[in-house]
N, C-alpha and C positions, 0 to 999 in steps of 0.2 A: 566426396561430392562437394562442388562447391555450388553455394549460392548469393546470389545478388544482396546487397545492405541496402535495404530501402529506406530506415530511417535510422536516425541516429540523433538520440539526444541528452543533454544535462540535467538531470535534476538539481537545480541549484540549489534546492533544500539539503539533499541531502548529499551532492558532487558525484552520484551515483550514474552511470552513463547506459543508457536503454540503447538496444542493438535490436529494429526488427528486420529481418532477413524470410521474405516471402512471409505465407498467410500461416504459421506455422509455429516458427522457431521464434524466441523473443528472448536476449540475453540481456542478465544486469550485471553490469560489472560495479563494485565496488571502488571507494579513493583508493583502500590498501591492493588492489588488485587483485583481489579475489573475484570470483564471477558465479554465477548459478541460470541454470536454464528456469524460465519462469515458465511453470507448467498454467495450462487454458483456463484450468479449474478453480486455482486463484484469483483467475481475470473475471470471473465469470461472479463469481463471489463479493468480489470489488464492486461491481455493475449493479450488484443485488441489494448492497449494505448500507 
């Protein structure tokens, strides 16, 4: 399935690149290219702390 890239951005701090794709999926990729799905729950925790 594919879906739409709505945003896309740098973090200059850390050169880490944030992919959100619809209300959902939010991917960080890494300088070395590594990547990881950033699960809600994190985000939510972030919002709290």
């Amino acid at each position: 399935m594919y879906v739409p890239v709505e945003i896309v951005r740098l973090d200059e701090r850390t050169g880490n690149v944030i992919l959100i794709t619809g209300e959902e999926i939010l991917i960080e990729i890494y300088p070395n290219g590594d990547w990881r799905f950033v699960d809600e729950s994190e985000l939510q925790n972030h919002d709290n702390g």
